[in-house]
C-alpha positions as CSV (number, residue, x, y, z in Angstrom):
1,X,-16.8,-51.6,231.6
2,X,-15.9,-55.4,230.9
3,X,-13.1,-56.9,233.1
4,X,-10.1,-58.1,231.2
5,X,-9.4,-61.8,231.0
6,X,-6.5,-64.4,229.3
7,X,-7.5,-63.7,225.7
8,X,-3.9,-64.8,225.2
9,X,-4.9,-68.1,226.5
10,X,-8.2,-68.4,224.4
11,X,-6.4,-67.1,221.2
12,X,-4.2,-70.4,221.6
13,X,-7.1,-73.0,222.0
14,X,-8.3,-70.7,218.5
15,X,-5.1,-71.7,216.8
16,X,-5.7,-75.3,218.2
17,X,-9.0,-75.2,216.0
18,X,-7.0,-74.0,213.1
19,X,-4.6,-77.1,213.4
20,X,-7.0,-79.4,214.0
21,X,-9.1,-78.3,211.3
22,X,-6.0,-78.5,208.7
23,X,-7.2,-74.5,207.3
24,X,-4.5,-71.7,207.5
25,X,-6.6,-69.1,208.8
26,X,-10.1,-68.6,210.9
27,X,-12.4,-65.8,209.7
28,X,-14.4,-64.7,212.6
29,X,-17.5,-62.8,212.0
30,X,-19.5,-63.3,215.2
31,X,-19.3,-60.2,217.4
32,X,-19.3,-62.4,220.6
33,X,-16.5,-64.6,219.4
34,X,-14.8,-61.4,218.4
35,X,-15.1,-60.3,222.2
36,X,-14.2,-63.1,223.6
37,X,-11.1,-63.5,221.6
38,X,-9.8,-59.9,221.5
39,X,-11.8,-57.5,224.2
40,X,-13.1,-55.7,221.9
41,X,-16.5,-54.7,222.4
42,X,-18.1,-52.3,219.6
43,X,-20.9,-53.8,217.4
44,X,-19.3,-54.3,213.9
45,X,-15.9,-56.4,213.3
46,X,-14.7,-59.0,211.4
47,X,-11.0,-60.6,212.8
48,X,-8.6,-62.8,211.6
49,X,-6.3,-64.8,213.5
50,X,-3.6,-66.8,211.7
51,X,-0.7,-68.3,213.1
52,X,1.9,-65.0,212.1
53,X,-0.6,-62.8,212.8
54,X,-3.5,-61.5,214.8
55,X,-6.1,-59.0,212.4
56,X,-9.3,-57.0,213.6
57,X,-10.8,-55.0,210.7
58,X,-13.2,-52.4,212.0
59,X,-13.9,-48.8,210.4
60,X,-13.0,-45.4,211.6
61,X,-15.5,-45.5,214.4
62,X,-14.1,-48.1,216.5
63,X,-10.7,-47.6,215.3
64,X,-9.1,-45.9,218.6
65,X,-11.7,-48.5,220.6
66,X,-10.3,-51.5,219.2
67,X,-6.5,-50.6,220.0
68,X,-7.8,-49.6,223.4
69,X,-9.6,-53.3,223.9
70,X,-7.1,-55.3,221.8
71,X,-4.1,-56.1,223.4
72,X,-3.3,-58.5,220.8
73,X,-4.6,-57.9,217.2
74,X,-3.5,-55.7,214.8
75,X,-6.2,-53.1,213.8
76,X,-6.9,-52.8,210.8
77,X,-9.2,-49.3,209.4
78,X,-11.2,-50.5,206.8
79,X,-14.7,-48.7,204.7
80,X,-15.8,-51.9,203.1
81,X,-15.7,-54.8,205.5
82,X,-16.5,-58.1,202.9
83,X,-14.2,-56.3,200.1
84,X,-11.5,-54.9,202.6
85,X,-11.3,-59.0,204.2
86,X,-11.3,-60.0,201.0
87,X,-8.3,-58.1,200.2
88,X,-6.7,-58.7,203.4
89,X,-6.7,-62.5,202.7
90,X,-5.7,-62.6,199.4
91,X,-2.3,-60.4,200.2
92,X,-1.5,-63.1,202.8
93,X,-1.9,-65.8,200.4
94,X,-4.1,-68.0,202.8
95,X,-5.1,-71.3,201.0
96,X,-7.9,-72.1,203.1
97,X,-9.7,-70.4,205.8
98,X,-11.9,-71.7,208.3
99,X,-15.3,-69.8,209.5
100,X,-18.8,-70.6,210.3
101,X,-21.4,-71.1,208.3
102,X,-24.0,-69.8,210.9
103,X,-22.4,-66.2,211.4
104,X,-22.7,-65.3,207.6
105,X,-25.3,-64.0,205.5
106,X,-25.6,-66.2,202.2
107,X,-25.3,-62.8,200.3
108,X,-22.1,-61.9,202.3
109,X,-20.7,-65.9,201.7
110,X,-21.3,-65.5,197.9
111,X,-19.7,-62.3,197.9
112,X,-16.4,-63.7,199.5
113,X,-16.8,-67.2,197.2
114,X,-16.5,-64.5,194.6
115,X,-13.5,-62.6,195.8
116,X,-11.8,-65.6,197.0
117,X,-10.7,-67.3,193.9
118,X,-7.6,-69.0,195.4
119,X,-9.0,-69.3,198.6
120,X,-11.0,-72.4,200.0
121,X,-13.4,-71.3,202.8
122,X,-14.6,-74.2,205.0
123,X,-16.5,-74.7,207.8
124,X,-15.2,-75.3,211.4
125,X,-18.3,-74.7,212.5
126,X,-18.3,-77.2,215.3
127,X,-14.6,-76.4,216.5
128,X,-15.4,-72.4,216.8
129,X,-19.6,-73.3,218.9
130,X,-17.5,-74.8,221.6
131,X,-15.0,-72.5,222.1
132,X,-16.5,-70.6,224.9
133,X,-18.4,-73.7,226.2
134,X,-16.2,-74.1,229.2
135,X,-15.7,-71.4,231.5
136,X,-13.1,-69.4,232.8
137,X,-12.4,-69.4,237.0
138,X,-13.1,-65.7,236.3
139,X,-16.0,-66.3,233.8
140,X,-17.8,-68.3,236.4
141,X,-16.9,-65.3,239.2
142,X,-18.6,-62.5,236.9
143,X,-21.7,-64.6,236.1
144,X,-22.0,-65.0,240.3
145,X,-21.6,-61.1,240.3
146,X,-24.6,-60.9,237.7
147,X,-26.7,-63.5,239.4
148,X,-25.7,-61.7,243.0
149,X,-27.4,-58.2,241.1
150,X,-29.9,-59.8,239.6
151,X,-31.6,-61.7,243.4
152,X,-31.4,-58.1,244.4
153,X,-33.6,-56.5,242.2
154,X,-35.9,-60.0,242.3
155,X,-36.1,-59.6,245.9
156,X,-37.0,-55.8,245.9
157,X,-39.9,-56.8,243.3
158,X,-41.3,-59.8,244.7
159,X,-41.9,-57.3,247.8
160,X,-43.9,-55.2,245.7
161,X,-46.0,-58.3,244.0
162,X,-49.4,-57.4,244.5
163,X,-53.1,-57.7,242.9
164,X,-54.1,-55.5,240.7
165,X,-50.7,-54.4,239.7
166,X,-50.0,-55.2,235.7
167,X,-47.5,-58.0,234.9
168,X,-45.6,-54.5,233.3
169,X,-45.3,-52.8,236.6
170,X,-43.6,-55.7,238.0
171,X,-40.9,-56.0,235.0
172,X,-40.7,-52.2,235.1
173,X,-39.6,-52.7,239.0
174,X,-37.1,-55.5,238.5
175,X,-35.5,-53.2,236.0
176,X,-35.2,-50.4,237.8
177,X,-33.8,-52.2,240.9
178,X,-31.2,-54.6,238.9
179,X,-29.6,-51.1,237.3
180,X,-29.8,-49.6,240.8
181,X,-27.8,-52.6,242.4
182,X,-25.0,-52.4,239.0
183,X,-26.5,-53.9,236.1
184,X,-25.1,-53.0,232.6
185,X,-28.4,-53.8,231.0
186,X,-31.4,-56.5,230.9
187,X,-30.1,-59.6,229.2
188,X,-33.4,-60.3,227.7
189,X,-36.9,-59.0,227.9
190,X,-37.9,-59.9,231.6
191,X,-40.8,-62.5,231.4
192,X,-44.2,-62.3,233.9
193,X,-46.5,-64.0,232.9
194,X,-49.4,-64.7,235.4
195,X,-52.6,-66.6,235.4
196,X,-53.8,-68.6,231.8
197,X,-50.7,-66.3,230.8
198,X,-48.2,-68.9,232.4
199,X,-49.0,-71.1,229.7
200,X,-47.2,-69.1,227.7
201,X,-43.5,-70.5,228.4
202,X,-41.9,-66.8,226.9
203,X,-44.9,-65.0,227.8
204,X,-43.3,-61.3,227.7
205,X,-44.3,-59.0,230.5
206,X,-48.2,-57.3,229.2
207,X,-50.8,-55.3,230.6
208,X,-52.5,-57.4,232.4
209,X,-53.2,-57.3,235.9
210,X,-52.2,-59.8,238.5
211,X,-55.0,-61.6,240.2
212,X,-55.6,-63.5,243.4
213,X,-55.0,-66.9,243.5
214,X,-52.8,-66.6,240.4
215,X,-49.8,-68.1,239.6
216,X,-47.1,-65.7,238.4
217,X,-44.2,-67.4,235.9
218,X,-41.0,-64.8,236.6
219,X,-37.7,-65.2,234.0
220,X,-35.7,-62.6,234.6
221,X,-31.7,-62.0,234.1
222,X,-29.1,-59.3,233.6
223,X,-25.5,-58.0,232.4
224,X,-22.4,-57.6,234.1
225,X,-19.7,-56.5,232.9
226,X,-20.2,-58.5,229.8
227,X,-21.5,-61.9,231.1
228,X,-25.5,-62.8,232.0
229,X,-27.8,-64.8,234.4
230,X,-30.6,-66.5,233.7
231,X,-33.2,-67.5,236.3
232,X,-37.0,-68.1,236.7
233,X,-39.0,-68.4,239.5
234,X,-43.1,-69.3,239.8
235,X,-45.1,-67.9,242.7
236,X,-48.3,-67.8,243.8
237,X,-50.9,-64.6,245.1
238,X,-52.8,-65.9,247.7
239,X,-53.2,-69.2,249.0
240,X,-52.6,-72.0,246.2
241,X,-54.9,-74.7,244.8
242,X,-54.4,-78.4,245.0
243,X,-53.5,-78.4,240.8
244,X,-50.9,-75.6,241.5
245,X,-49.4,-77.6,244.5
246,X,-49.2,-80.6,242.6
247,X,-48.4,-78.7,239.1
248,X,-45.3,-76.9,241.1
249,X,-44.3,-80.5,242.7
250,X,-43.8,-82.3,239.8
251,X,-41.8,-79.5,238.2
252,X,-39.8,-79.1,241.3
253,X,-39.0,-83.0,241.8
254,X,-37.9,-83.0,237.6
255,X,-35.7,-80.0,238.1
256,X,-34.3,-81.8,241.6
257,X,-33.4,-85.1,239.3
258,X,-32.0,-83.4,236.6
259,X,-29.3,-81.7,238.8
260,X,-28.7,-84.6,240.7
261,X,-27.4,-86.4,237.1
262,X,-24.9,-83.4,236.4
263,X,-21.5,-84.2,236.7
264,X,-18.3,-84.3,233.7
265,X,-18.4,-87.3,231.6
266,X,-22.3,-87.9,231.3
267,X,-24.6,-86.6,228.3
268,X,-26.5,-83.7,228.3
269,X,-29.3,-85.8,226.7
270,X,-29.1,-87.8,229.9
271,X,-30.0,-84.7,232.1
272,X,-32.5,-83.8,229.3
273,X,-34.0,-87.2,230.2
274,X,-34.0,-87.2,233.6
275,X,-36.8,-84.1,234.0
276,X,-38.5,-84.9,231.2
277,X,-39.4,-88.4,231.7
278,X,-40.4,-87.6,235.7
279,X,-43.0,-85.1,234.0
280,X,-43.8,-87.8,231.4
281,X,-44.3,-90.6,233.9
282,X,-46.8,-88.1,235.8
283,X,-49.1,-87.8,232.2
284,X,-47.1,-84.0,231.2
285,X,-45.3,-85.0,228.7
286,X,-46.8,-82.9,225.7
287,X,-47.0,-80.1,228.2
288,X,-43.1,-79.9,228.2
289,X,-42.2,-78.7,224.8
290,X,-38.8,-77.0,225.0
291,X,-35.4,-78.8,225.9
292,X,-34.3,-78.7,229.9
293,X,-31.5,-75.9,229.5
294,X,-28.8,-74.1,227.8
295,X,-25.6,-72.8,228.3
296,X,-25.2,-69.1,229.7
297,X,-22.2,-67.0,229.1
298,X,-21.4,-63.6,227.1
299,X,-24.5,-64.8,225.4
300,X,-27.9,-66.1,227.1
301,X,-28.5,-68.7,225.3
302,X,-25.2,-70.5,224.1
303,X,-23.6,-73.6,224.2
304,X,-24.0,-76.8,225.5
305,X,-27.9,-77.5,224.6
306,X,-29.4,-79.6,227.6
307,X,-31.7,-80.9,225.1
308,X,-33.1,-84.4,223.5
309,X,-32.2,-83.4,220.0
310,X,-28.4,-83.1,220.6
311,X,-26.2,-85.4,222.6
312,X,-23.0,-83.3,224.4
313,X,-20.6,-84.9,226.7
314,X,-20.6,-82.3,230.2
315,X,-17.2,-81.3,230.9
316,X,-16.1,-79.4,234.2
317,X,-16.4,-75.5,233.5
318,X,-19.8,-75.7,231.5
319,X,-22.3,-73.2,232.7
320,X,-25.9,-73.8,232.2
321,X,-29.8,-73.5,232.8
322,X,-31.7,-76.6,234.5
323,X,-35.7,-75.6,233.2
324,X,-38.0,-77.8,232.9
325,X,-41.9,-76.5,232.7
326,X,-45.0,-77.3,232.7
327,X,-47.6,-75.6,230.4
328,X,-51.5,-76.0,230.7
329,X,-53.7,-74.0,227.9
330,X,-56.3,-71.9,229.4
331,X,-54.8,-72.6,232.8
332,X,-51.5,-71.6,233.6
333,X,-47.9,-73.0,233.7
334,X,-45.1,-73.6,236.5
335,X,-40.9,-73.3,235.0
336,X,-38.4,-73.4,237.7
337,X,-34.9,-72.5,236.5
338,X,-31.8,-72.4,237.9
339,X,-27.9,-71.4,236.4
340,X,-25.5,-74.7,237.2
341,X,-21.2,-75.1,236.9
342,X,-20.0,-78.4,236.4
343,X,-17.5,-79.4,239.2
344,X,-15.0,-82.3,239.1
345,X,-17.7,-84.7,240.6
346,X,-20.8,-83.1,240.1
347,X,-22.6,-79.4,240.0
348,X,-22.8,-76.2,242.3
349,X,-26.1,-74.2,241.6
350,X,-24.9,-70.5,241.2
351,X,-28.6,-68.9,241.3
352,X,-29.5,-67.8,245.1
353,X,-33.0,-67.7,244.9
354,X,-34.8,-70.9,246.6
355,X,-37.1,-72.9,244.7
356,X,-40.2,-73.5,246.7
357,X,-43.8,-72.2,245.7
358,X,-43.4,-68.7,247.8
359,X,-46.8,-67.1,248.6
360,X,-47.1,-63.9,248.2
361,X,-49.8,-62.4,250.6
């Protein structure tokens, strides 16, 4: 069961976007935007929100769920969601409708071009990413309450690491632990990877057996009542080598600098930069290939991108990852992660797990 929160307050930064963006209407087809705007929580759903009005077009199945999880939207019972839109928007008359491009299948887009003769659609893509990007007080209190579950379960597996279990076993352990402590469900397919296999950055949990001397990659995360964490952790069987010492360093020391950047007003590219040229300046660099985070909220991997590719300004609220890796074919790899708020002056790191290599014995 979700918890309720302001969707009053997030419908009116909505109809901000549909101001700014000079379109009459926004047609929403994402499921998580539908979720966050309304409550309502049943996989299929288009909504449209207009300044008069408030629609949520579902079919009979998630007819009585809708008006039980939509304080504010009309629901609508339709059998033919494009056509039945369609419809919808052409009895109000609406001129010119805003939606993103992304959350639209180019078959479903042609078929609305089609039926939309008077009826300019246009994208707001940018306006509708951001919407969730900063978080709610209560937002950032549920994603505590997911990463609070989710130590749990790490902490009852790590007891359990030992060799000659399969990387499986271990996932199958953290599973079972994080539903026993109040999960709603995985948020991804957990990730342990040991050995060579910690090369692979999302090397999915396989047969394989753990070894000694092994490093074993962990990312691992779960649901709460409708939000998700996101964490990894890298530790060791046995006593480490020298390259996994130094390996785990320099990750540790690029993670440590990109935190210490975080604060409202600076780049994301900036924090991007700050782990990825410490593990460049140590001869890593092509060892490093993903960006340093992303956001975490309803979805696991959402807005903002801490990434070189896209430059995004941090504002207080933003939840995100802080991951930088290294990956060494045929060897192994070290990622630390963490989950991060933006505060007025800087960051709080939400994940409780500490990030040293841990030894398991």
């Amino acid at each position: 069961m979700e918890k309720r929160f302001n969707e009053k307050k997030r419908i009116d930064r909505a109809l901000q976007i549909l101001k700014k963006e000079k379109v009459e209407a926004l047609l929403i087809n994402d499921l998580t935007d539908i979720r966050y705007l309304s409550g309502f929580s049943g996989d299929e759903a288009s909504a449209l929100i207009a300044p008069e009005a408030l629609f949520l077009l579902v079919d009979s199945r998630f007819t009585a769920q809708a008006k039980l999880e939509s304080h504010f939207f009309q629901t609508l019972k339709i059998s033919k969601r494009i056509e039945d839109t369609i419809t919808l928007i052409n009895r109000l008359k609406i001129k010119k409708a805003g939606f993103d491009p992304h959350t639209i299948s180019y078959a479903d887009f042609r078929q609305f071009e089609k039926g939309l003769t008077k009826t300019a659609l246009v994208s707001v893509e940018e306006g509708l990413r951001l919407l969730r990007v900063r978080k709610e007080k209560e937002e950032v209190k549920t994603i505590r309450q997911a990463i609070t579950i989710s130590t749990r379960g790490f902490q009852k597996m790590k007891e359990k690491i030992k060799v000659g279990l399969t990387e499986k076993e271990l996932a199958n352990i953290y599973e079972s632990e994080v539903k026993k402590a109040g999960a709603d469900k995985l948020a991804f397919d957990t990730i342990v990877a040991s050995g060579a296999r910690s090369a692979l950055p999302h090397g999915v949990a396989s047969e394989k057996k753990i070894g000694a001397r092994e490093l074993i990659m962990i990312d691992f995360g779960i649901y709460c009542q409708g939000y998700c964490s996101d964490e990894t952790c890298t530790v060791v069987t046995g006593t480490p080598t020298a390259k996994q010492k130094e390996i785990f360093s320099i990750v540790k020391n690029a993670h440590d600098r990109a935190i210490e950047k975080i604060k409202p007003g600076i780049s994301s590219q900036e924090i991007d930069k700050a782990a990825r040229s410490y593990i460049a300046k140590k001869g890593f660099e092509k060892y490093f290939a993903h960006g340093t985070g992303h956001g975490v909220g309803l979805c696991v991997h959402e807005e903002p991108r801490i990434s070189s590719l896209k430059k995004q300004i941090l504002e207080e609220g933003m939840v995100f990852t802080v991951e930088p890796g290294i990956y060494l074919p045929q060897w192994g790899g070290v990622r630390i992660e963490d989950m991060v708020v933006v505060t007025k002056s800087g960051c709080e790191v939400l994940t409780l797990v500490p990030k040293q290599l841990e030894i398991i014995n």
